[in-house]
LOPA-928982 format. One record per atom (N, C-alpha, C): residue in one letter; x, y, z. Coordinates in steps of 0.05 Angstrom, whole numbers, padded with zeros to 5 digits, always signed. Each point is the difference from the previous one (the first is absolute). Last residue first. Example, Ala and Ser with C-alpha at 12.3 -4.5 7.8 and 13.67 -1.06 7.14 Angstrom:
2
s+00257-00045+00142;s+00016+00024+00001;s-00015+00022+00014;a+00006-00115-00001;a-00018+00024+00000;a+00018+00024+00000;
***
This chain:
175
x+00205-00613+00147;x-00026+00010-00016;x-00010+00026+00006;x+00105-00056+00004;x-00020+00009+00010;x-00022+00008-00026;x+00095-00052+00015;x-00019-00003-00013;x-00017+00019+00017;x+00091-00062-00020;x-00014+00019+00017;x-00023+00016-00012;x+00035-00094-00029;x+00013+00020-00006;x-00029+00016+00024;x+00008-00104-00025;x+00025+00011+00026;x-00008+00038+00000;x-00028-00074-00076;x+00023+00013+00003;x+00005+00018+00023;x-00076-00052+00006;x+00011-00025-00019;x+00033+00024-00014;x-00066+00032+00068;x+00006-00020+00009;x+00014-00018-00021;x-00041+00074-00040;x+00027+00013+00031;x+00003-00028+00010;x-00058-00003-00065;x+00024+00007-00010;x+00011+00014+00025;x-00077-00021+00023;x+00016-00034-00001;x+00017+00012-00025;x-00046+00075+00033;x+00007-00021+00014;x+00011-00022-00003;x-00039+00054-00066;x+00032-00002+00006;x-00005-00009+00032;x-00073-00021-00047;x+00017-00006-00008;x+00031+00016+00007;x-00076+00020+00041;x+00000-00024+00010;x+00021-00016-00022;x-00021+00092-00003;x+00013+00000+00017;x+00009-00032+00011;x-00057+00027-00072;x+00037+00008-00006;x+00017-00003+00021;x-00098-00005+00009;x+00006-00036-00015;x+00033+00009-00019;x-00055+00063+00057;x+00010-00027+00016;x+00014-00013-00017;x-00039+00073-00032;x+00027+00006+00012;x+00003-00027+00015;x-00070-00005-00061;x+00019+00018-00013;x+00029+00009+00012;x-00085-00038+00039;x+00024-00024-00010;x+00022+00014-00018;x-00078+00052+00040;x+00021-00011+00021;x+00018-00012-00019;x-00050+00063-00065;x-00006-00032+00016;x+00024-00001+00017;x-00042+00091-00031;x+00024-00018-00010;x-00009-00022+00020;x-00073+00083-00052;x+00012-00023+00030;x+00021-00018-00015;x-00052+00093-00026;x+00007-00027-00005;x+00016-00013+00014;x-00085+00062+00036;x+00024-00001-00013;x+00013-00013-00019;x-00087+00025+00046;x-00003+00005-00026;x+00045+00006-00013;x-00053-00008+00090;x+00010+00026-00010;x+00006-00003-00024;x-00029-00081+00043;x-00017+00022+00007;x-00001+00026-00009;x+00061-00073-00009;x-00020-00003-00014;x-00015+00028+00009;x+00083+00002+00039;x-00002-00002-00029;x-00021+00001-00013;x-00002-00021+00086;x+00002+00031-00004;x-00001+00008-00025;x+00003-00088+00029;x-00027+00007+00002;x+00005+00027-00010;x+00078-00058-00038;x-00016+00006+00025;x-00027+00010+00000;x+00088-00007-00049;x-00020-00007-00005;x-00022-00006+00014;x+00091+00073-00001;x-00008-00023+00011;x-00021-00018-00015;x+00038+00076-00057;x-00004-00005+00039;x-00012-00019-00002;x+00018+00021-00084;x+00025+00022+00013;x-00005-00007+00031;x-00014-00053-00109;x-00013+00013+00026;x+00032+00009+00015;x-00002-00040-00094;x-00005+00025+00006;x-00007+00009+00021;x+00049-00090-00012;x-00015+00009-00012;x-00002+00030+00001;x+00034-00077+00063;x-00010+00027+00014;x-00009+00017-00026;x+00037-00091-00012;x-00026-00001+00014;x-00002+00028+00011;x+00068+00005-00057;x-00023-00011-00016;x-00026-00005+00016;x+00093+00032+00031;x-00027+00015-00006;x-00012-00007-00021;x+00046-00025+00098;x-00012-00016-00033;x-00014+00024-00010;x+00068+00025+00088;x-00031+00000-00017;x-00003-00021-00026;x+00064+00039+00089;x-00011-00035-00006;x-00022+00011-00014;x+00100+00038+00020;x-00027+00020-00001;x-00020-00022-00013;x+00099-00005+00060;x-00025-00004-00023;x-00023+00010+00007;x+00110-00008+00012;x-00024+00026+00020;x-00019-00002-00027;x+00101-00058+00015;x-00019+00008-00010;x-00025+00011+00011;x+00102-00008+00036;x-00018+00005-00001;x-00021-00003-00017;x+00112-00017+00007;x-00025+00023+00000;x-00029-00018+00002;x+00108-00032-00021;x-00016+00008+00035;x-00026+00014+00004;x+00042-00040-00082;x+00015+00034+00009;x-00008-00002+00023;x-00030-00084-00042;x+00030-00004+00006;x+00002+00031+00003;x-00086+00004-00002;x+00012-00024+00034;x+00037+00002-00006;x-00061+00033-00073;x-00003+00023+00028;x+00017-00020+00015;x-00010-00047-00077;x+00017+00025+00002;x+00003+00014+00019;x-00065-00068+00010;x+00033-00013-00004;x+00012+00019-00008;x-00083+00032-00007;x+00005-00014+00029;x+00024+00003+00005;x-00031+00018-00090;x+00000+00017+00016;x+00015-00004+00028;x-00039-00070-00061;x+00028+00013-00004;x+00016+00025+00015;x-00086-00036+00021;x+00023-00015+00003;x+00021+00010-00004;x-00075+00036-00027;x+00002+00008+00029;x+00030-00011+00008;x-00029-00015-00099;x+00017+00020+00008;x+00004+00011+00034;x-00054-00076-00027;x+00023+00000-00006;x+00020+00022+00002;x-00089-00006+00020;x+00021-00012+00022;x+00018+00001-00010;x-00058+00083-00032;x+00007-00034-00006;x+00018-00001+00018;x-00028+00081+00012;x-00023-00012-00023;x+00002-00023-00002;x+00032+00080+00067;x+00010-00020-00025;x-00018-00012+00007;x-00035+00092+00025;x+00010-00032+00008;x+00015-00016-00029;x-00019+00116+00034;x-00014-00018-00027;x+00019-00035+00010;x+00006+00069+00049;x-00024+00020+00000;x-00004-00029-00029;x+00094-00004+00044;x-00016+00009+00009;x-00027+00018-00020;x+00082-00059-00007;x-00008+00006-00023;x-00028+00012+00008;x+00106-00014+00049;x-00044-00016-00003;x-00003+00016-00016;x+00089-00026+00059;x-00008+00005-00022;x-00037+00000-00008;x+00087+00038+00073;x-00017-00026+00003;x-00013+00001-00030;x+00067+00064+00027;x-00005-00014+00030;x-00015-00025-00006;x+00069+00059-00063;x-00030-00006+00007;x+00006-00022+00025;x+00078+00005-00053;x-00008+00021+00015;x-00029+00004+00013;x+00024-00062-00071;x+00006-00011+00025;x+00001+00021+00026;x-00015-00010-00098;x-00016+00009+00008;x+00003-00003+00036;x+00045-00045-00075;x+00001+00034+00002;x-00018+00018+00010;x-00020-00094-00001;x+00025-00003+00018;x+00020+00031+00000;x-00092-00023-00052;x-00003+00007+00026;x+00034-00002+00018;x-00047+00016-00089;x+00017-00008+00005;x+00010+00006+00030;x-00100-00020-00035;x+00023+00024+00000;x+00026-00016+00006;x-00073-00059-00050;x+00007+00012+00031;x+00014+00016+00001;x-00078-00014-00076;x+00027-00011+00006;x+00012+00010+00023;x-00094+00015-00017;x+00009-00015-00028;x+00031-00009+00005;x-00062+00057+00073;x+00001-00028-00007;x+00009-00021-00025;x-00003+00099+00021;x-00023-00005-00018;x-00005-00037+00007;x+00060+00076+00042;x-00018-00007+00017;x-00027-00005-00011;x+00097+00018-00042;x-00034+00026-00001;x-00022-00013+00021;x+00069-00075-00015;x+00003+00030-00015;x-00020+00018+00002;x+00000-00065+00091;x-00002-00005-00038;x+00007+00028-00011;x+00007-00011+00090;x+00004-00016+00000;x+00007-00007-00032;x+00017+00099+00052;x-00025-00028-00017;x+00014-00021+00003;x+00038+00052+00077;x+00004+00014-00033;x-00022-00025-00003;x+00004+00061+00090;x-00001-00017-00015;x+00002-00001-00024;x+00043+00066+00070;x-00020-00010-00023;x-00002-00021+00001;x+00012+00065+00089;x+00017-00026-00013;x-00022-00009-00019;x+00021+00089+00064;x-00020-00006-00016;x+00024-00028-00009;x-00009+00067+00092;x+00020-00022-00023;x-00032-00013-00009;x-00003+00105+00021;x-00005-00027+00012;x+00021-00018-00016;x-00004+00080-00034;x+00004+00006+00027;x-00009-00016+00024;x+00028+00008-00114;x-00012-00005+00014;x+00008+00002+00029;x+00031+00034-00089;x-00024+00002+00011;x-00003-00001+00025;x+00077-00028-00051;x+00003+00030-00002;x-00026+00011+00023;x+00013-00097-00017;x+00020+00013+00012;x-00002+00032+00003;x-00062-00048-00053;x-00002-00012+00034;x+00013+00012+00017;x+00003+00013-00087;x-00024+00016+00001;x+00007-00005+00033;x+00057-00056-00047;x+00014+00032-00003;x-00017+00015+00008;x-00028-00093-00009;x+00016+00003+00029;x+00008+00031-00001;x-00052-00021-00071;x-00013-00002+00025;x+00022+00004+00024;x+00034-00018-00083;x-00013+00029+00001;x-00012+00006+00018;x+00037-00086-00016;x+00020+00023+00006;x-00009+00033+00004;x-00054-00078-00027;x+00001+00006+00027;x+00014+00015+00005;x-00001-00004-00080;x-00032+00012+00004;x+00011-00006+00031;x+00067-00038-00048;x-00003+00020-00009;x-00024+00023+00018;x+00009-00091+00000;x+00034+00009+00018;x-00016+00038+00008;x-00081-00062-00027;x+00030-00005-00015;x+00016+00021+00020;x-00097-00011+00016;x-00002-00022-00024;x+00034+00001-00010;x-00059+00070+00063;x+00019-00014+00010;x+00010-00025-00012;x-00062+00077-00030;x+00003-00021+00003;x+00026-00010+00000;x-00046+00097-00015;x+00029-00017+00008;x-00013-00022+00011;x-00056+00082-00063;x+00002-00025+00034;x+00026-00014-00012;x-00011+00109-00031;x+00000-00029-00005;x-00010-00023+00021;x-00015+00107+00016;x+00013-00019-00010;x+00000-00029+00000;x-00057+00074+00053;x+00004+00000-00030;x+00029-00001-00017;x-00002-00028+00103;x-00011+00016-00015;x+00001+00009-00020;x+00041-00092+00027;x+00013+00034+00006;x-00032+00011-00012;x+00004-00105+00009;x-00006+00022-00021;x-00003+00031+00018;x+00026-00110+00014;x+00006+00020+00004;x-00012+00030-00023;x+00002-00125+00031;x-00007+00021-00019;x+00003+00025+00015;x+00017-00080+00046;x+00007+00001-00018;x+00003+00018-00031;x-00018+00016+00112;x-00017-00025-00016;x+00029+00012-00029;x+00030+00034+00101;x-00012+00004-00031;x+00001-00013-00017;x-00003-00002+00112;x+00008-00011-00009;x-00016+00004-00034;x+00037+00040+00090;x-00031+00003-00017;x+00016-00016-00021;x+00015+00033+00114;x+00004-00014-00023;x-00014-00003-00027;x+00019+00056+00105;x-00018-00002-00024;x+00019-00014-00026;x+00010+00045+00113;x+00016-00018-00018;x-00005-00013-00028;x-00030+00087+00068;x+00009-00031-00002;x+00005-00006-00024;x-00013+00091+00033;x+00028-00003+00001;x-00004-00045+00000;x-00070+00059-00020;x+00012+00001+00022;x+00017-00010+00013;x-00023+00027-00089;x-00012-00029+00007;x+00000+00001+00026;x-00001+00071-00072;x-00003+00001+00025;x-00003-00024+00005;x+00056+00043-00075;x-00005-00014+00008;x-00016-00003+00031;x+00020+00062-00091;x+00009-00002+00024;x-00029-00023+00011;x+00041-00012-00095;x-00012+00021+00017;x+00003-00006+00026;x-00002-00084-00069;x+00009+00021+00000;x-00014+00033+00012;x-00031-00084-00030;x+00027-00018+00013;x+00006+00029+00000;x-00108-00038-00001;x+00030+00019-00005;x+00019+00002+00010;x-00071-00061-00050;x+00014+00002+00018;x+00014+00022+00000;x-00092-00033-00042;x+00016+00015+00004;x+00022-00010+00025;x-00068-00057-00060;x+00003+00017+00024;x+00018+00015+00002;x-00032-00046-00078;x-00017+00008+00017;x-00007+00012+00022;x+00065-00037-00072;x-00019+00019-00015;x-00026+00017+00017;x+00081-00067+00019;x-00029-00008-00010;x-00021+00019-00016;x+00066+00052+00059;x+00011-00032-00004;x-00027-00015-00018;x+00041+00112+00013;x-00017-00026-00006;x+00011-00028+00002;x+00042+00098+00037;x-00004-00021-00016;x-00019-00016-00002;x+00028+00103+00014;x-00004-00021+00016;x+00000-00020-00027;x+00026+00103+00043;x+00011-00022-00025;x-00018-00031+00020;x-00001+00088+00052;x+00014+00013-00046;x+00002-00027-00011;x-00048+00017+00094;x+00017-00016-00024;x-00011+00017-00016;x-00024+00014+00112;x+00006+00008-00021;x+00025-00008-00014;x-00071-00030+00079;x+00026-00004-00013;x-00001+00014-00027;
***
């Protein structure tokens, strides 16, 4: 496949929404994380009307699959305050993909916003106080190869608290 234009999501993978397309004629969905960074330009974070509006204009002109954004959950996908998520209502689902809200409290708040627009929250389950500076697992491999190791509980223990914030506000929810 030959692109003149591709996009970053995360900073890590490439998607390309544009050029000639060999899918074989099926049917391909992709659903674009919250952050956006066009080749050597800015990153668009999906965080206001504004920045998604830009994503959908890249989506539209570009893309040759249906691409559907997600917008953040929090401003800048820093966890300090919740995007204004009800202008954000074009997006398919909200997450603050590659970095986790941080506090129940804001998961919550989050929730009960996503549920009264109909959407989605799409979590990314890390504490990163118990995950600290390590990057894999904590494991034998870790030790052996001289890694720094993230503790299981780092992603369990975000996942075991929004579970019972999905059962105590109702709101849809994936991991």
């Amino acid at each position: 496949m030959t692109c003149p234009k591709s996009i970053k999501y995360n900073e890590l993978v490439d998607i390309y929404i544009s050029g000639e397309s060999k899918l074989d004629n099926e049917k391909y969905i992709e659903c674009l994380y919250a952050k956006l960074q066009e080749e050597c330009e800015e990153v668009i974070t999906a965080d206001s009307k504004e920045n998604l509006d830009k994503q959908l204009e890249i989506i539209k002109k570009d893309a040759v699959i249906d691409v559907f954004p997600y917008a953040s959950i929090t401003v800048g996908q820093k966890g300090l305050a919740l995007s204004d998520m009800a202008s954000l209502s074009d997006a398919i689902a909200f997450s603050d993909d590659g970095r986790g809200v941080q506090t129940a409290e804001m998961m919550k708040e989050a929730m009960l916003k996503a549920k009264s627009l109909g959407k989605m929250i799409v979590a990314h389950c890390e504490d990163e106080q118990l995950r600290g500076d390590g990057y894999i697992h904590d494991g034998e491999y870790a030790k052996l190869h001289n890694h720094k190791g993230i503790s299981s509980e780092s992603e369990w223990a975000p996942i075991a608290r929004d579970i019972e914030l999905v059962r105590e506000t109702g709101a849809s929810y994936h991991i």
